[in-house]
N, C-alpha and C positions, 0 to 999 in steps of 0.2 A: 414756276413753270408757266409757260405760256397757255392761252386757252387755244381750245377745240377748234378746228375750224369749221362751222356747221352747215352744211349748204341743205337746200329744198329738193323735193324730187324732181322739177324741174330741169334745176341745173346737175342733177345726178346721173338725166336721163343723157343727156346732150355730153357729158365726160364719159358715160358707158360708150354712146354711140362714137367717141373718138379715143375708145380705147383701154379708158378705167378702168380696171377690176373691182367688181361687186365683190363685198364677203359680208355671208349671210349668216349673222351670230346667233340666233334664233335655233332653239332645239329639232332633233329630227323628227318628231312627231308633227310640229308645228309645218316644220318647212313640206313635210308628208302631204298635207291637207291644202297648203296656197306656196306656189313657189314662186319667185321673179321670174322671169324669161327673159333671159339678155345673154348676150356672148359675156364669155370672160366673167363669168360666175363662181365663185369658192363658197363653200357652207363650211367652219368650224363652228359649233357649238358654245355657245358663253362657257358652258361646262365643261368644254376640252380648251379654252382657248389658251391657256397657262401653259398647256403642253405642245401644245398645235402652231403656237401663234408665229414661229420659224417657214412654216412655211407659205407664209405673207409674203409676196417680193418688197425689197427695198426699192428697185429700179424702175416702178412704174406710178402710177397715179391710182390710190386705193382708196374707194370708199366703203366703209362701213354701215351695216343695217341693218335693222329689227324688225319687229313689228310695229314698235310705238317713238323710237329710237333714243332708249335710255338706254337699255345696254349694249346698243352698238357706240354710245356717246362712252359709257367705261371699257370697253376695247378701243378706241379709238385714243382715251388717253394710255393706255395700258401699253398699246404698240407707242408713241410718242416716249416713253418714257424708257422704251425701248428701244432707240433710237430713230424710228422712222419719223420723215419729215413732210411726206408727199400724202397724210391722209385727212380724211375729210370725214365726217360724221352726216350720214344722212337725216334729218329733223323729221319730226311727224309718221318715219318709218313706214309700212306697209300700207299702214291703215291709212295714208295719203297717196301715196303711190297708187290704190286699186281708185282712189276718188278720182283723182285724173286720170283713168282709164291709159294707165302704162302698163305691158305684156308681164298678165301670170300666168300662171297655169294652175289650174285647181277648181277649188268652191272658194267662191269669194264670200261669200253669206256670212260667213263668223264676222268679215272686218267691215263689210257694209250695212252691220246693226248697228253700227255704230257713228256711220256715217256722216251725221252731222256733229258729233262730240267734236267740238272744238275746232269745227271749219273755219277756215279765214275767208276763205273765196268759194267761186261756182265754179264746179269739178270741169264747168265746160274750156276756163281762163286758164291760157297757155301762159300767162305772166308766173314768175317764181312766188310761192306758194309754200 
């Protein structure tokens, strides 16, 4: 099987803005307390995704995400194995997404203690990240 294809939130932002669909595998308490804010947003649950995972389209460009993006990266092979070809695993997950100050909605508090775990760059660098 082929590997994942894993992109930055950078380039996750810039495929939303032309059209992507977000799908948020992250439980509904979690997504409750800090959400994305993007058009063309889907929440399945890691825990429903086995049952749910049909109603992912095939015909558009999907990326997948979490909080930290491990298990958007096992949904992401989960649907490939499934036949889909068009998707992408978002890296570094939420908890990079709020460092680059890209649209949530919530408290961000939970993911910004943590802030510097494992930074590569300054939240301010629009380069891919």
């Amino acid at each position: 099987m082929e590997a994942a294809k894993e992109i930055c939130p950078t380039t996750t932002m810039r495929k939303v803005t032309e059209g992507a669909l977000l799908v948020d595998v992250r439980e509904n308490e979690e997504v409750n307390e800090l959400r994305f804010d993007t058009p063309n947003l889907l929440q399945i649950p890691l825990s429903e995704f086995e049952d749910r995972y049909t109603e992912v389209p095939k015909d558009m460009e999907v990326v997948l995400v979490c909080k930290s993006g491990e298990r958007s990266l096992r949904a992401t092979y989960f649907l490939m194995n499934h036949g889909w070809t068009n998707v992408y695993n978002m890296q570094h997950g939420l908890i990079r997404w709020v460092q680059k100050d890209f649209p949530t909605k919530g408290n961000t508090s939970s993911v910004l203690e943590n802030k510097n775990a494992g930074s590569c760059c300054d939240s301010s660098s629009t380069s891919c990240c």
